[in-house]
Chimera marker file (.cmm) of the C-alpha trace (Angstrom):
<marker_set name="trace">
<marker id="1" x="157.892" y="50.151" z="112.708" r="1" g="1" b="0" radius="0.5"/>
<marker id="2" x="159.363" y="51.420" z="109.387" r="1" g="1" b="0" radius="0.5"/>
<marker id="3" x="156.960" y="49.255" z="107.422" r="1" g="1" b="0" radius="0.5"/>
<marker id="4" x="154.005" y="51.446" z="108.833" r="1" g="1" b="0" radius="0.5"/>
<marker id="5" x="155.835" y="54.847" z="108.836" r="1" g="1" b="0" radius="0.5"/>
<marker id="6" x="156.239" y="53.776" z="105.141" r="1" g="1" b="0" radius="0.5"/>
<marker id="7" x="152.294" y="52.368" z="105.014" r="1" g="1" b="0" radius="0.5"/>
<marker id="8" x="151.001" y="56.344" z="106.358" r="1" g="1" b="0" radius="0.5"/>
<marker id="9" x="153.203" y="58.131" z="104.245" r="1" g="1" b="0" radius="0.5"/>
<marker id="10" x="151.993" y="56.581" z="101.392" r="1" g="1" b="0" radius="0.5"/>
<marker id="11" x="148.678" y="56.792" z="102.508" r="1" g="1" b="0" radius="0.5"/>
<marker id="12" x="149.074" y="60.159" z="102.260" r="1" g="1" b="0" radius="0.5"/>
<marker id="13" x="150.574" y="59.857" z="98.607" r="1" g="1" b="0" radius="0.5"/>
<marker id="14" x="147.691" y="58.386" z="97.756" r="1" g="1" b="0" radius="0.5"/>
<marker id="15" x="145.771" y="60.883" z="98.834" r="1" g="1" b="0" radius="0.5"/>
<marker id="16" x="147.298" y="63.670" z="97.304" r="1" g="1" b="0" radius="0.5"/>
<marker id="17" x="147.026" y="62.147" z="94.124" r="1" g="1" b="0" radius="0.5"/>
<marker id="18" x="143.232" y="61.240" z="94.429" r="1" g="1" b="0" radius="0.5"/>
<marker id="19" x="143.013" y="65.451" z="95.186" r="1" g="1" b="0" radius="0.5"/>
<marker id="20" x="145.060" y="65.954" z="92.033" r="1" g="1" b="0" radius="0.5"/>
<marker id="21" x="142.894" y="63.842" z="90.210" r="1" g="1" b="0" radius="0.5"/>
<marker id="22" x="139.894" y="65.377" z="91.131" r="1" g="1" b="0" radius="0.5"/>
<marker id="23" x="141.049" y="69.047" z="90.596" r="1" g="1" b="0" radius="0.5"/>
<marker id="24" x="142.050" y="67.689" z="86.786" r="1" g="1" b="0" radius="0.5"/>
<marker id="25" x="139.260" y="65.736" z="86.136" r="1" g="1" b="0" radius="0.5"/>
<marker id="26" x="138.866" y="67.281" z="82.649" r="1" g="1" b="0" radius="0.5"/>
<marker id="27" x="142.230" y="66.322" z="81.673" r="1" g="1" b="0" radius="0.5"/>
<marker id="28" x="143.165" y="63.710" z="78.739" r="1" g="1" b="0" radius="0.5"/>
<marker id="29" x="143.478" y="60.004" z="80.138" r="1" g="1" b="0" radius="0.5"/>
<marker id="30" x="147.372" y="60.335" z="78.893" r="1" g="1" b="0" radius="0.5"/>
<marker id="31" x="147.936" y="63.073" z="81.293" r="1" g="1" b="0" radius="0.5"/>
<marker id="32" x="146.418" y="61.159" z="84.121" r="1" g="1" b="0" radius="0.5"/>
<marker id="33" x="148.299" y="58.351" z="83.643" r="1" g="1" b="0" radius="0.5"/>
<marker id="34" x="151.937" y="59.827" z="83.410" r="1" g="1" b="0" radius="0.5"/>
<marker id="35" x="150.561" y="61.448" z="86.433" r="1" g="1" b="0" radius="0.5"/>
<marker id="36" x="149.423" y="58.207" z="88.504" r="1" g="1" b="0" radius="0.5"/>
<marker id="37" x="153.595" y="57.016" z="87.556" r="1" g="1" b="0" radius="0.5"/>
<marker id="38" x="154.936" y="60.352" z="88.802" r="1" g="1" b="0" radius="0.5"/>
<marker id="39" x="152.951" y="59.469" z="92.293" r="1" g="1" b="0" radius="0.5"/>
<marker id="40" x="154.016" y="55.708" z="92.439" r="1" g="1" b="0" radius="0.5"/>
<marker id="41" x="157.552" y="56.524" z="91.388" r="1" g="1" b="0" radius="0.5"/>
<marker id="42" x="157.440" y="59.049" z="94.144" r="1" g="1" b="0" radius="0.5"/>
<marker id="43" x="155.930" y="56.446" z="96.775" r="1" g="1" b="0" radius="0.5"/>
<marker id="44" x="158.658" y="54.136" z="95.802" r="1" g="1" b="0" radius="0.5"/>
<marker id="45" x="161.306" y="56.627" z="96.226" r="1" g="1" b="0" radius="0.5"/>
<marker id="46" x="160.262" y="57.482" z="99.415" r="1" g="1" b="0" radius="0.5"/>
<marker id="47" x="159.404" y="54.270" z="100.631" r="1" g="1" b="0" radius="0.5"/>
<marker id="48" x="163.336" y="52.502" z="99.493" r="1" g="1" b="0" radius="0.5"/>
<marker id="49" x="164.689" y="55.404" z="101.178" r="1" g="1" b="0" radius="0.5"/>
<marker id="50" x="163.315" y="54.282" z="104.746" r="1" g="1" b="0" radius="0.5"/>
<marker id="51" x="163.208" y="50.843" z="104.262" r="1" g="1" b="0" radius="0.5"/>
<marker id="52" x="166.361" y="50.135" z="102.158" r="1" g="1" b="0" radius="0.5"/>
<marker id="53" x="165.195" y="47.427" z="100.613" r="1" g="1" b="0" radius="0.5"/>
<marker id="54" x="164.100" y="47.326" z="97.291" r="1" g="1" b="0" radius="0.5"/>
<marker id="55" x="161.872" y="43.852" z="97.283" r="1" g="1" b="0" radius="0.5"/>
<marker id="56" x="160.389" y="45.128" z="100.561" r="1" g="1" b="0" radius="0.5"/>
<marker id="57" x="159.604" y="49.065" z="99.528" r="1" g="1" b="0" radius="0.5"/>
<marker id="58" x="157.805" y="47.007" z="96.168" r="1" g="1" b="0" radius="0.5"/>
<marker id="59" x="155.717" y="45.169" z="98.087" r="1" g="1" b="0" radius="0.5"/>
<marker id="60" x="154.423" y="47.768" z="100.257" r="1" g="1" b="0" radius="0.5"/>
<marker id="61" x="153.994" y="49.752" z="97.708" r="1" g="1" b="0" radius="0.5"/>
<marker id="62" x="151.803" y="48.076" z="96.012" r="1" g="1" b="0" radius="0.5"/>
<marker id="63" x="150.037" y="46.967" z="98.898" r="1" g="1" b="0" radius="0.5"/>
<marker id="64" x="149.356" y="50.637" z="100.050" r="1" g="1" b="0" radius="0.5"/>
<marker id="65" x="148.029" y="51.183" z="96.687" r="1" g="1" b="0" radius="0.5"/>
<marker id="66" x="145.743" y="48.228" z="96.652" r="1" g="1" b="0" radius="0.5"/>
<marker id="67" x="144.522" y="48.992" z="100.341" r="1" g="1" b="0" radius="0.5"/>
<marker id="68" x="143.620" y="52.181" z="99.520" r="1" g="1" b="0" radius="0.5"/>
<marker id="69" x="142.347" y="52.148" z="96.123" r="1" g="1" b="0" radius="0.5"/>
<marker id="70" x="139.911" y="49.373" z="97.697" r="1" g="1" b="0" radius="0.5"/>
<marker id="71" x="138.727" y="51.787" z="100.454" r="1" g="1" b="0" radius="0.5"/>
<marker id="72" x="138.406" y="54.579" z="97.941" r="1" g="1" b="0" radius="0.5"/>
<marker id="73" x="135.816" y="52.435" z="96.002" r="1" g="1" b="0" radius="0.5"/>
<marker id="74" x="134.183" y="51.581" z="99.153" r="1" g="1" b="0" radius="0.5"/>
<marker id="75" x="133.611" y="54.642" z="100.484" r="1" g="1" b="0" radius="0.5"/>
<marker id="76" x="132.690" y="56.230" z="97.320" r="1" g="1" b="0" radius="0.5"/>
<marker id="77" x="130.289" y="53.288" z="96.933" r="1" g="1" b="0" radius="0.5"/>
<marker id="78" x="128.114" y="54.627" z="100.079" r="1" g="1" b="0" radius="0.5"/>
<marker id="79" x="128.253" y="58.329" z="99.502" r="1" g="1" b="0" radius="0.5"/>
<marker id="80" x="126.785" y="58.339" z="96.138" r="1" g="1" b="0" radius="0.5"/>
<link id1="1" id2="2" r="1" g="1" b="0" radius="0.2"/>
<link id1="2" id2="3" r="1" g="1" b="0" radius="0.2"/>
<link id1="3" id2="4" r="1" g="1" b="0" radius="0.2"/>
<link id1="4" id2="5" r="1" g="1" b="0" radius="0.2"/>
<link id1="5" id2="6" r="1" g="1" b="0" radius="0.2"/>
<link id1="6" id2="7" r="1" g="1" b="0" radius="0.2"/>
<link id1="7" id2="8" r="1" g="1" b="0" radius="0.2"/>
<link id1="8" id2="9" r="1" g="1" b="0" radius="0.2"/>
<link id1="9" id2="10" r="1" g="1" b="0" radius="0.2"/>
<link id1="10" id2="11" r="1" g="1" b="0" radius="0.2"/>
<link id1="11" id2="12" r="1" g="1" b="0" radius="0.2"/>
<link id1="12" id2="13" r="1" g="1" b="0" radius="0.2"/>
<link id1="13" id2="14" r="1" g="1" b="0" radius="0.2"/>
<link id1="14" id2="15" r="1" g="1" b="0" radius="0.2"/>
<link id1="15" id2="16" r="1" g="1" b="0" radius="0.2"/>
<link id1="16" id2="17" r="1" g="1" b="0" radius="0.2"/>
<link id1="17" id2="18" r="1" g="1" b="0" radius="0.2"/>
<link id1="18" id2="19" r="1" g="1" b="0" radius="0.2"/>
<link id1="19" id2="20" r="1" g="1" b="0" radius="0.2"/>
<link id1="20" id2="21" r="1" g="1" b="0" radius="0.2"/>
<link id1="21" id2="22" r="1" g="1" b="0" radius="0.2"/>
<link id1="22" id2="23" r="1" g="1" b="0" radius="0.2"/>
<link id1="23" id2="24" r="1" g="1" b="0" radius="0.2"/>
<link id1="24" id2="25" r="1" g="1" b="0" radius="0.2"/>
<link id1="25" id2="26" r="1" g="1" b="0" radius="0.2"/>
<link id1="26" id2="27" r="1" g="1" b="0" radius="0.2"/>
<link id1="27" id2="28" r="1" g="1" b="0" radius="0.2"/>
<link id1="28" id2="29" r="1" g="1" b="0" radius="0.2"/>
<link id1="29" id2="30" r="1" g="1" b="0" radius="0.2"/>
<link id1="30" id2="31" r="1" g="1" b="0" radius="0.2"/>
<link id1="31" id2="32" r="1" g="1" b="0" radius="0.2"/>
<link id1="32" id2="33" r="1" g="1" b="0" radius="0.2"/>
<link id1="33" id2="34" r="1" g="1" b="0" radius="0.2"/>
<link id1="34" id2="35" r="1" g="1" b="0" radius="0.2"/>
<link id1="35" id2="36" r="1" g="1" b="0" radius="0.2"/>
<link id1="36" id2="37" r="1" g="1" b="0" radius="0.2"/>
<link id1="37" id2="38" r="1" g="1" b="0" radius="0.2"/>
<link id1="38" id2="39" r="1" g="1" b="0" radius="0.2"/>
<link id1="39" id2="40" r="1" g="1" b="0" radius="0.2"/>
<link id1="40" id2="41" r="1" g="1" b="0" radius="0.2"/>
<link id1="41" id2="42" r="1" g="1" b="0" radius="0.2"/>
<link id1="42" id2="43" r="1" g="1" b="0" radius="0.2"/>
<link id1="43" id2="44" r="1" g="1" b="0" radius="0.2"/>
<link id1="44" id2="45" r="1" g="1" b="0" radius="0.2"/>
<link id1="45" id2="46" r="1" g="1" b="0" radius="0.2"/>
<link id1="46" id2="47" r="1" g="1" b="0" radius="0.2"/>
<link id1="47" id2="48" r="1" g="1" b="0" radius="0.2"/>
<link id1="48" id2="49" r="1" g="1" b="0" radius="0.2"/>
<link id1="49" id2="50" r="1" g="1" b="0" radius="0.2"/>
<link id1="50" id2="51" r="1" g="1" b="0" radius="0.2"/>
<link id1="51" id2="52" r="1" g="1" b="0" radius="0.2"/>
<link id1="52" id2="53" r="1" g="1" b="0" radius="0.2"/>
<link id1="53" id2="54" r="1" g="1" b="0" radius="0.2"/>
<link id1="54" id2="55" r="1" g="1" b="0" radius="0.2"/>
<link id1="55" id2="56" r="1" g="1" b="0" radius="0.2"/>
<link id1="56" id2="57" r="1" g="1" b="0" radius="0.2"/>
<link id1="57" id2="58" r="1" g="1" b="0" radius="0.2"/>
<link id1="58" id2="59" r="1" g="1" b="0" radius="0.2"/>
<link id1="59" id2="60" r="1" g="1" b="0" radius="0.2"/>
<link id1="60" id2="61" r="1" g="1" b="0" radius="0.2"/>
<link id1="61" id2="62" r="1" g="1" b="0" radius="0.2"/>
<link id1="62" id2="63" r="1" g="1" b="0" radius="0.2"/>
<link id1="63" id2="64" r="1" g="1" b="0" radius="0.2"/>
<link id1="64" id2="65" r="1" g="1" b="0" radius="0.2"/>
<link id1="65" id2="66" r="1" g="1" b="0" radius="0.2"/>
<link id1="66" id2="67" r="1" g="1" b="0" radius="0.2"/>
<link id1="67" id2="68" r="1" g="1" b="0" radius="0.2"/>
<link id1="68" id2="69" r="1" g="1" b="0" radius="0.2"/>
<link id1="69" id2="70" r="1" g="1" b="0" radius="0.2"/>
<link id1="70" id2="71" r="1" g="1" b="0" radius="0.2"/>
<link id1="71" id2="72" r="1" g="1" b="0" radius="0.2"/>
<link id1="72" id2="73" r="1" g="1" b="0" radius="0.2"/>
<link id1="73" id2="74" r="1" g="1" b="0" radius="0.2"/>
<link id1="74" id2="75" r="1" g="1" b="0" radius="0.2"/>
<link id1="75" id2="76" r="1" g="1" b="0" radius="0.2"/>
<link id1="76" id2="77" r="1" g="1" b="0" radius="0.2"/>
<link id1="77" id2="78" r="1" g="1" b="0" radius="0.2"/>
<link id1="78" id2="79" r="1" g="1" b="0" radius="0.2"/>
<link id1="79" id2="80" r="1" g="1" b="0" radius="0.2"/>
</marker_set>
């Protein structure tokens, strides 16, 4: 159960940084960058802190990311 309390609040992370993106979308690729580690550092964080585990909270975090970046693209894919 903590492995998908950890899944949906990254989930919504991700989300929040896809808004953030979009609101700075004239920004300089530096800034976006240092902001995409701020985000994942923050996932982490949150993640290790529920599962204790730091092999575990790496794995789903990455996961999370993957899952969701791939729906992103897929989505957008169909509305444009």
């Amino acid at each position: 159960m903590r492995v998908y309390i950890v899944m949906m609040l990254q989930f919504i992370i991700w989300s929040g940084y896809t808004l953030i993106e979009w609101l700075s979308k004239h920004d300089q690729l530096l800034f976006k960058v240092i902001m995409f580690f701020v985000f994942f550092y923050l996932a982490f964080i949150i993640g290790n802190k529920i599962t204790n585990s730091f092999r575990k909270t790496l794995f789903i975090t990455t996961l999370s990311l993957v899952v969701y970046t791939s729906i992103h693209y897929t989505m957008a894919r169909y509305i444009h």
